[in-house]
N, C-alpha and C positions, 0 to 999 in steps of 0.2 A: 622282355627277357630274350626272345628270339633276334630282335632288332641287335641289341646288343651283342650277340652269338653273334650271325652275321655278319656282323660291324669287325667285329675282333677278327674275326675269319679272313676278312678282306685286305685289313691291316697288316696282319702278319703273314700272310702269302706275298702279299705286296715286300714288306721287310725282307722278306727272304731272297724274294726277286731281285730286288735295289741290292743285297748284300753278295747275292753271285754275280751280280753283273760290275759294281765296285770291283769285288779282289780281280778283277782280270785290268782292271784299269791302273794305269799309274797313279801315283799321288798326288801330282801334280794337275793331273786328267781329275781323277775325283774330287778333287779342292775346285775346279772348275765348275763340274758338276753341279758342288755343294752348294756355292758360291749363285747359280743357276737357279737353285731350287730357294733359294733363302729369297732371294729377287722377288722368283715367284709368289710365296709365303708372304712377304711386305705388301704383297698389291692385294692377294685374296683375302688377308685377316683383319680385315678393318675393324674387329672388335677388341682385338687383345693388341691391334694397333695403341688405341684409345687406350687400352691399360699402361700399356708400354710408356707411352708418351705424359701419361697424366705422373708415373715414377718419376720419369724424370724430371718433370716441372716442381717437385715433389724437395727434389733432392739437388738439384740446379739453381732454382729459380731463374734469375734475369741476369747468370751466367756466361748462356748460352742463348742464343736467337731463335726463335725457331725453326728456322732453315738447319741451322747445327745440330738441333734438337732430331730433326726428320733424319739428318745424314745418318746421325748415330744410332737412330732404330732401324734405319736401313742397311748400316754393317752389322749388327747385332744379328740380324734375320740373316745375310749371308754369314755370318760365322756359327750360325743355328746351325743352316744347314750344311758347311765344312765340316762340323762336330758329328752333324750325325751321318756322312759319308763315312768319315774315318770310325766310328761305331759300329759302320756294315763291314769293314773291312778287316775289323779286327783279329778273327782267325790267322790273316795273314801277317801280322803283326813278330815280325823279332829283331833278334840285336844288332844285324845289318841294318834293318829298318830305323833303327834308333839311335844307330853311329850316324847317319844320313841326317836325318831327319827331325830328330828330337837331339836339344842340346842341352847336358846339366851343367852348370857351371861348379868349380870345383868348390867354392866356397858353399854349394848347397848341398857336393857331398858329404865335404868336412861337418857340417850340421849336424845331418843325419847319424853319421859316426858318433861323434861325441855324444848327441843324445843317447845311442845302443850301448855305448860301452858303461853307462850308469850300472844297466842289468833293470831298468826297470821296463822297458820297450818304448816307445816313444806314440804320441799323438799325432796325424800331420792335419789339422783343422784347415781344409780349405772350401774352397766354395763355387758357385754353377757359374762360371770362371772360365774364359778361352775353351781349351776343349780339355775339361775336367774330367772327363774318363774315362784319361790317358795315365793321371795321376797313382792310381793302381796295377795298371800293364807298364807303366817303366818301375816301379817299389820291382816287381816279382820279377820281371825279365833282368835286373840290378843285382837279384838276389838276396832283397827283402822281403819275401812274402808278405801280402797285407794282407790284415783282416779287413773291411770295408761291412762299414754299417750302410744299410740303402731300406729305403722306406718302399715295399710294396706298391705297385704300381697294383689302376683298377684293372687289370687287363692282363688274364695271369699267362695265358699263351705267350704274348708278348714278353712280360716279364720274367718268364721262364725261356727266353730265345736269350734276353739280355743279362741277363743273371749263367747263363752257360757261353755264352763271349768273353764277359769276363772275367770266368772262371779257368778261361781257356788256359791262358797263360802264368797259370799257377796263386788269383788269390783268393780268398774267402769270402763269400756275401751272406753279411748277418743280416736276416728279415725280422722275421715271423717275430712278431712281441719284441723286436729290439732285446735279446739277451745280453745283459750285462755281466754273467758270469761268465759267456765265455768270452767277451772283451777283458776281463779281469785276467783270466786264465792268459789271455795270450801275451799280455801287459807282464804279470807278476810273475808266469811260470816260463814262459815260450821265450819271451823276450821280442816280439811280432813289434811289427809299426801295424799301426791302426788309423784307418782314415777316415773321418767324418765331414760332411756336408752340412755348415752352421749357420748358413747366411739367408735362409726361408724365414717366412713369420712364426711364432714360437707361439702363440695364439694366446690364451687368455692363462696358460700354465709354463709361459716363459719369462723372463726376464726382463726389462727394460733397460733400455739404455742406451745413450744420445749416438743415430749415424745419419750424415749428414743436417746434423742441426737439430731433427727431428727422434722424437724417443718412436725405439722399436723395440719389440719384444722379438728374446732370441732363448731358443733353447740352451739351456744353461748344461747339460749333461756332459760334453766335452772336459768345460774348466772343473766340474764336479769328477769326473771320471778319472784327470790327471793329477786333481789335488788329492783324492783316495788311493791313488798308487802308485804317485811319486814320477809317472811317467812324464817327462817334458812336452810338452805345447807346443806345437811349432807350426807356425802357419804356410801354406804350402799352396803354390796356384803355377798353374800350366798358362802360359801365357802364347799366344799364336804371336808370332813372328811376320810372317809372310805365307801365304797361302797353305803349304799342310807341314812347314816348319814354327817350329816350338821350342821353346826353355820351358824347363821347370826350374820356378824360384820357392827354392826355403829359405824362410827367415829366422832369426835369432829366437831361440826358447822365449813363452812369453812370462815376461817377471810376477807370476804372480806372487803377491803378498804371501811370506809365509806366518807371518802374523793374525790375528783379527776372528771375527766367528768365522763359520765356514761360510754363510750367507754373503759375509762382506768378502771376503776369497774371492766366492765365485763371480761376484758383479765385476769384482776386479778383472777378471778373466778375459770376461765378458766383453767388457769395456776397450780393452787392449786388442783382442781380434777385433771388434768393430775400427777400432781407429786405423788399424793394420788394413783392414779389408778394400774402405773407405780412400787408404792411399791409393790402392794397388788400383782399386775402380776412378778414381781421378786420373791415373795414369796413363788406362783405359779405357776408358768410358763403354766402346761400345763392344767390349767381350765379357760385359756381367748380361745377365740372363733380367733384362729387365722386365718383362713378363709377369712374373711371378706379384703380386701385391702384398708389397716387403713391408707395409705401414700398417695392415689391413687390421688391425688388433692394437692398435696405437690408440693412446688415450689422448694426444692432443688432433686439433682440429684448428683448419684456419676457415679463416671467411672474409669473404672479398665484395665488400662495398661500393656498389654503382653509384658515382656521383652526377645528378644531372645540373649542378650547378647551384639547386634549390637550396638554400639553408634550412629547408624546413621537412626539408626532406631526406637529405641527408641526418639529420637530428631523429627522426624516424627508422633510418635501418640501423643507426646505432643506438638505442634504446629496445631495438629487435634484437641487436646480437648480444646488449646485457642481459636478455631475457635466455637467449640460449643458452652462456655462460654461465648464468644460474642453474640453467636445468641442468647442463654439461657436470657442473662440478658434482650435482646428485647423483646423475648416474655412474659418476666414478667413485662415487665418496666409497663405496665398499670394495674397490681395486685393492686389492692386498698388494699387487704387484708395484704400487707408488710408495707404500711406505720405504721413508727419508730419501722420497724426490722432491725435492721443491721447486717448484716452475709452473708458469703459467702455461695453461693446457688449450687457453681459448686465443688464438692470434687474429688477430683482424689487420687488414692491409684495406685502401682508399684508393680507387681509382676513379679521374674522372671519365666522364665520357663528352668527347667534344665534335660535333661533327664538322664535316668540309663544306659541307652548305647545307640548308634549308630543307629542300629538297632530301637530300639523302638521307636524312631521318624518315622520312616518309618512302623512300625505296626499300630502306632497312625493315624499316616496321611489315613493309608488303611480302619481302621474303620470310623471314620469321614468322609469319600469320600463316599464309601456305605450306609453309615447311612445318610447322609443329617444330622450329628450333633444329630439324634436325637436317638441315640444308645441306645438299654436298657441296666443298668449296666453302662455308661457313669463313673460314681463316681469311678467302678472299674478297669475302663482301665486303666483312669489316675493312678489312685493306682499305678499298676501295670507295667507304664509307664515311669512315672516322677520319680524323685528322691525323697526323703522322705521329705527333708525340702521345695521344689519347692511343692508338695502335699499338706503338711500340711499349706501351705500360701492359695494354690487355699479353700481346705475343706470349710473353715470357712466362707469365703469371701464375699463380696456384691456386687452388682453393678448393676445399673439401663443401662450399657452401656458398654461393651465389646470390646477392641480395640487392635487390634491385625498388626505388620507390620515384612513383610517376613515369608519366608516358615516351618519355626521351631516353629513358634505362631499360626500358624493357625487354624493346629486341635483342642490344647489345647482350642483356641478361641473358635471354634462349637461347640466344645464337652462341653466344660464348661458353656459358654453362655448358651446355648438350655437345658440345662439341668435345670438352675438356672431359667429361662424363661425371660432375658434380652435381648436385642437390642443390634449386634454384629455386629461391622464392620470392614474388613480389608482391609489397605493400602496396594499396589501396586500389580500386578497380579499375583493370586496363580493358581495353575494348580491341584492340590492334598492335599488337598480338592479345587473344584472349586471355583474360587470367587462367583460362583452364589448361592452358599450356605449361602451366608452372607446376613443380614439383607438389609449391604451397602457394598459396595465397591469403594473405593476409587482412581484410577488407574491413572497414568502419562500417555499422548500419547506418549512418545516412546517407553513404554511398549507393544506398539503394540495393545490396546483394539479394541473388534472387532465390525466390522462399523455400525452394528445390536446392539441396546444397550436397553438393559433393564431396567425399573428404578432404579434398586438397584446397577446399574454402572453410578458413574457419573468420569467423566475423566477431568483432571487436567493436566495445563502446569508445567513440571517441578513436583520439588520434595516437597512435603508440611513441610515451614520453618516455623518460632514462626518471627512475624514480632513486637516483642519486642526484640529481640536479639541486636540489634542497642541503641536501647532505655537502655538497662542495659548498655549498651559500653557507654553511653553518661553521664549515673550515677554515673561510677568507676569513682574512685580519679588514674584513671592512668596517666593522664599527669605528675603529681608531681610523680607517681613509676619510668615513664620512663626517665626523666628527659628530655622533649622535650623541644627543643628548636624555632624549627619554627613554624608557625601559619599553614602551609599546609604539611597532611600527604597523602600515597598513603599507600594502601595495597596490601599485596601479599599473596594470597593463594592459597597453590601447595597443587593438590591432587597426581595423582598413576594410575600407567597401568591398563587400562582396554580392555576390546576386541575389538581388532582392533585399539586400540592405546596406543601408547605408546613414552615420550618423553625422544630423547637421549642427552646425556653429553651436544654435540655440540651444538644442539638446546636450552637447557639451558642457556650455555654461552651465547649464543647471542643475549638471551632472557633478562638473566641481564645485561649483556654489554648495551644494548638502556634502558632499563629501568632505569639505572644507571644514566645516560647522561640527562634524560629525568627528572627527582627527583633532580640535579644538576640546572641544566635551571629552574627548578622551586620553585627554591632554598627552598626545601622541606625533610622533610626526608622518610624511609621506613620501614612498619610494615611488618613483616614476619610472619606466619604459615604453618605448614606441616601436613600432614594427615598418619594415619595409615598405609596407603598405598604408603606412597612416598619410593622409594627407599632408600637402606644407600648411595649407591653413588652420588645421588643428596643430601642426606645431605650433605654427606661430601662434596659438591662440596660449597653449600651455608657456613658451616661453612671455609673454605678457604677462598671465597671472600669477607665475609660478619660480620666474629664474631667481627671483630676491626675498620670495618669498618667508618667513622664518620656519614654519613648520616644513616647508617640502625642503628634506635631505639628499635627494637624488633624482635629478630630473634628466635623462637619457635619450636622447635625439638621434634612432636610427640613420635617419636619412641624412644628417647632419655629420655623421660622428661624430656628434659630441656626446661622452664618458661619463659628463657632470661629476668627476674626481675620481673615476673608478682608473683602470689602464687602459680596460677596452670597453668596447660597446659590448662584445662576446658576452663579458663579464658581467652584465646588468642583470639577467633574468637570475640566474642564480643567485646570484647575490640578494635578490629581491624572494624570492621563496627561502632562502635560509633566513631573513632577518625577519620578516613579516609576520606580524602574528593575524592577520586574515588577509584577505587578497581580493581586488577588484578586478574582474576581468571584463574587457566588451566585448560579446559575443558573438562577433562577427569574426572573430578567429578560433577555431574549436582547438587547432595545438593547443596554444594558450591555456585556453579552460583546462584542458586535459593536463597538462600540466602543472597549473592552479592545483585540481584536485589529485593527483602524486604528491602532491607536500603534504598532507595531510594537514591543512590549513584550513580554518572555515573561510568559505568562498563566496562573492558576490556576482553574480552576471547579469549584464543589463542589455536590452534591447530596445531600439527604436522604437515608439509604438507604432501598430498597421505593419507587423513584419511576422505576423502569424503563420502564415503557409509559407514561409521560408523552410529550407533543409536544418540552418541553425537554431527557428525555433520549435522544433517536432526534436531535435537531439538535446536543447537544452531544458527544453518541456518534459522532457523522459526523466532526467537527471535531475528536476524539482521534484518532482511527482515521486522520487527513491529517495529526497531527503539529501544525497550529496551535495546541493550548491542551493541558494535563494536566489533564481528569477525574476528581475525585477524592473519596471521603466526605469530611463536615466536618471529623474526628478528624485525616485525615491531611495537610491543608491546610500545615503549619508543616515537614513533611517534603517535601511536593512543592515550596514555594518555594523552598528551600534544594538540592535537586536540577536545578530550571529554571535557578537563578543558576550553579551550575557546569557545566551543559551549554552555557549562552550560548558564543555565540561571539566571539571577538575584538572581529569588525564585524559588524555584520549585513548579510545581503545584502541588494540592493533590492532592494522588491517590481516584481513584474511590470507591464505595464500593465494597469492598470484594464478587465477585460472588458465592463463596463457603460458606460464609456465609447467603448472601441470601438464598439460597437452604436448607440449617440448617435449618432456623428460623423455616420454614415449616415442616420437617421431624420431627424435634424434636417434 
């Protein structure tokens, strides 16, 4: 509390200071000044930098460069502190001063006119805007008196020095509880203009509605306040000129509906100053108060996907962000404030990441590791780093969520993320940069996570799948591509040597030999896929047995591209979990299994025999031993699918809820 006292003590002497040593300066001198001190403000506030700059990526995107990006928080900060030079100097403020210096055009007094002469007083709704608290001292010095709504500052000394400036020059500042009846009184009886400040976050008890692209919530009390008493809307913004010269622009009453409930009115309103506002800051850019975190109460969220090239990993943080999106849509389901918004609320954007050489992924990864992400110069590593066009995607970018899988995304993730000031999490265990750098981390138990776990580790069976991938196989029109013929399919999907296993010729054959025998007996046929990683000698071994064969209907040759009649290779795996009525998988690729078992398919996984103390068989040994899938040698593969098919049950139960979703709802 004393801290505080103090604090305010120092401040407002200082204010006092700053505003007798202003009124003896020119205007021109003090605009220099202000101009001086904003400077200063750019270089010492590196944290509301970070805010400033994450709005405008926000509300820009890939617009603007980042270099344009810096300029414009860098005039922002000097016409911060222009504005609040001319704020210290306001006692000395009059109509000399405002033939000089501030220019109306006539067409914005004509406005104001025509609004007064209604008899109902007028609105002028504008926003933290050039130097907005000006907009009140030229109404009263005009001979408008304003009422001027203003929201109590923490700091009542101060606010009591700013609140008697300006008062000075004859207008009214309504605080305390925002009273709306003497806005009414000054509206219905006085005939007063009223000015209000609409363009803050309106928080969980405001309005939505789309500016720049993005829904924000805005206090609705304005359009509400003008459609109860008839007073005109007119949006109103003090625009700087050139150092301490100014316009003020009024524009055209805004049309709202006089039709509709009063709800649909006031969106209207709402709607229309946003679009208004939106122009005027395009025009502008860098005289809106970008500070302020204008989204902060917004129901949509983007998320920005690191790609390191992997398919298989990339497949992974987009099966993370369905997962968010689910939780996303729960924690909004009870948003009163969407009702009849329709739009998607979860955006996701792709970026890859490519480096300039070898090396510099390992330079990257060294900074990042030491930095905890939080690098100075961050912006120029990557520079320096990445390749020009992987660069020139990250510069621009947005994202309220940062998602990064395997060791070539990582750094870029810390380093980008923390820089931007987003929420960054990486799939599967890094070592350089540490996962514990990350916001979250995501991690498989056979990854080996260690047994001491932190919040920001939560650990995962298996590999994280998109448990719509089935759901899309069950939407293609491939029955008619493949031209099946029987009502029961089996799938097969072969991945590729991994450490500590590896399957040979022999064990294949004998693998399709029963499995053959076994699609025969059940008088079915057989969906084939191969993976990046399977050898050419097992293709070549499946193309021998299998291209003419009459039971196999789809035989898919990663490495080959060849489709075997689909459009793409892409399209194989899906398509083979939607038509499948059980599924082979060889467990030397755990995606696969893991998304084997997402289809809610009964599942077969086989492994070389002597591949015991493998990581693939302790995770697929976990997952027999729970009943999910049957474990089994190659040889016996054509006898396990034919026992999974009459163990099936009727119907299957649904699965349970998603425990990684759970855990989202929360975090998010």
């Amino acid at each position: 509390m004393k801290a505080s006292f103090y604090t305010e003590s120092i401040l407002y002497w200082l204010a006092r200071a700053t505003s007798e040593i202003v009124q003896r300066l020119s205007p021109s001198a003090s605009a220099r000044l202000g101009r001086w001190a904003g400077n200063a403000a750019f270089c010492l506030l590196g944290r509301r930098r970070k805010v400033a700059l994450k709005n405008l990526r926000a509300a820009f995107g890939r617009e603007y460069t980042l270099e344009q990006h810096q300029q414009i928080l860098k005039e922002m900060f000097q016409n911060l502190g222009m504005t609040f030079m001319e704020v210290a100097r306001l006692p000395r403020f009059d109509r000399e001063y405002m033939k000089e210096w501030i220019q109306i055009p006539p067409e914005s007094r004509q406005r104001l006119e025509a609004a007064l002469s209604k008899g109902h007083g007028a609105i002028l709704l504008t926003a933290h805007f050039g130097n907005w608290e000006l907009g009140g001292i030229v109404s009263a010095l005009e001979g408008y008196p304003m009422l001027v709504l203003a929201r109590e500052q923490g700091w009542p000394r101060l606010n009591g020095l700013l609140t008697r400036y300006r008062e000075s020059k004859g207008c009214e500042v309504v605080t305390k509880g925002f009273p709306l009846r003497r806005l009414i009184r000054g509206l219905q009886e006085e005939g007063k203009v009223v000015g209000i400040l609409a363009d803050q976050d309106g928080g969980r008890n405001g309005l939505l509605a789309p500016f720049f692209g993005r829904l924000a919530s805005t206090a609705p009390g304005a359009a509400a306040l003008s459609i109860s008493t008839g007073a005109p809307l007119l949006p109103s913004f003090v625009l700087r000129k050139e150092g301490a010269a100014h316009a003020v622009l009024l524009g055209d009453p805004l049309p709202i509906p006089e039709s509709g409930t009063l709800e649909e009115r006031v969106r209207a309103g709402v709607e229309l100053y946003l679009r208004r506002l939106e122009e005027m800051v395009r025009r502008a850019p860098s005289q809106w108060l970008w500070l302020h975190r204008r989204w902060k109460s917004s129901p949509e969220r983007r998320a920005l996907l690191m790609s390191d090239g992997k398919t298989g990993h990339l497949n992974q943080s987009r099966a993370l962000v369905e997962k968010m999106e689910e939780a996303w849509k729960r924690r909004c389901g009870e948003d009163r404030r969407l009702k009849g918004i329709h739009r998607p609320l979860f955006k996701t954007e792709v970026v890859e990441v490519k480096y300039r050489h070898p090396l510099a992924r390992w330079v990257l990864g060294f900074v990042a590791a030491v930095s905890g992400g939080g690098a100075p110069g961050a912006d120029r590593w990557l520079r320096l780093c990445l390749s020009r066009d992987s660069y020139d995607s990250f510069r621009s970018a947005y994202a309220d969520y940062s998602i990064s899988c395997g060791a070539g995304a990582a750094p870029v993730n810390l380093l980008w993320g923390r820089a931007l000031g987003c929420r960054t999490v990486h799939l599967n265990r890094s070592v350089w940069p540490s996962w514990k750098r990350f916001d979250l981390a995501v991690v498989p138990e056979h990854d080996h996570p260690p047994r001491v776990r932190p919040p920001n580790l939560w650990v995962i069976q298996g590999a994280l799948v998109s448990r719509h991938r089935a759901e899309i196989g069950r939407e293609g029109d491939w029955r008619r591509k493949l031209n099946l013929k029987s009502s029961r399919q089996i799938g097969l999907l072969i991945g590729g040597p991994a450490k500590g296993v590896e399957l040979k010729t022999e064990q294949m054959e004998e693998m399709l030999g029963g499995l053959l025998r076994a699609v025969e007996a059940l008088d079915g046929e057989l969906l084939i896929t191969t993976s990046r990683r399977t050898p050419p000698l097992l293709e070549s071994l499946l193309l021998d047995r299998l291209l003419r064969h009459p039971r196999c209907r789809l035989l898919t040759l990663a490495n080959r591209n060849e489709a075997g009649g689909l459009g793409s290779v892409a399209e194989a795996v899906p398509c083979i979990l939607g038509l499948s009525e059980a599924l082979v998988v060889s467990g030397d690729s755990i995606s696969m299994v893991s998304e084997a078992l997402e289809s809610m398919k009964p599942v077969v996984a086989f492994l070389p025999l002597g591949t015991n103390g493998s990581k693939y068989h302790r995770f697929l040994g976990g997952l027999s031993s729970q009943g999910a899938l049957k474990l089994v040698a190659p040889a016996a593969v054509g006898e396990a699918v034919c026992s999974a098919l009459l163990e099936k049950s009727e119907g299957s139960e649904p699965k349970g809820p998603d425990p990684l979703v759970e855990r989202l709802v929360s975090w998010l």
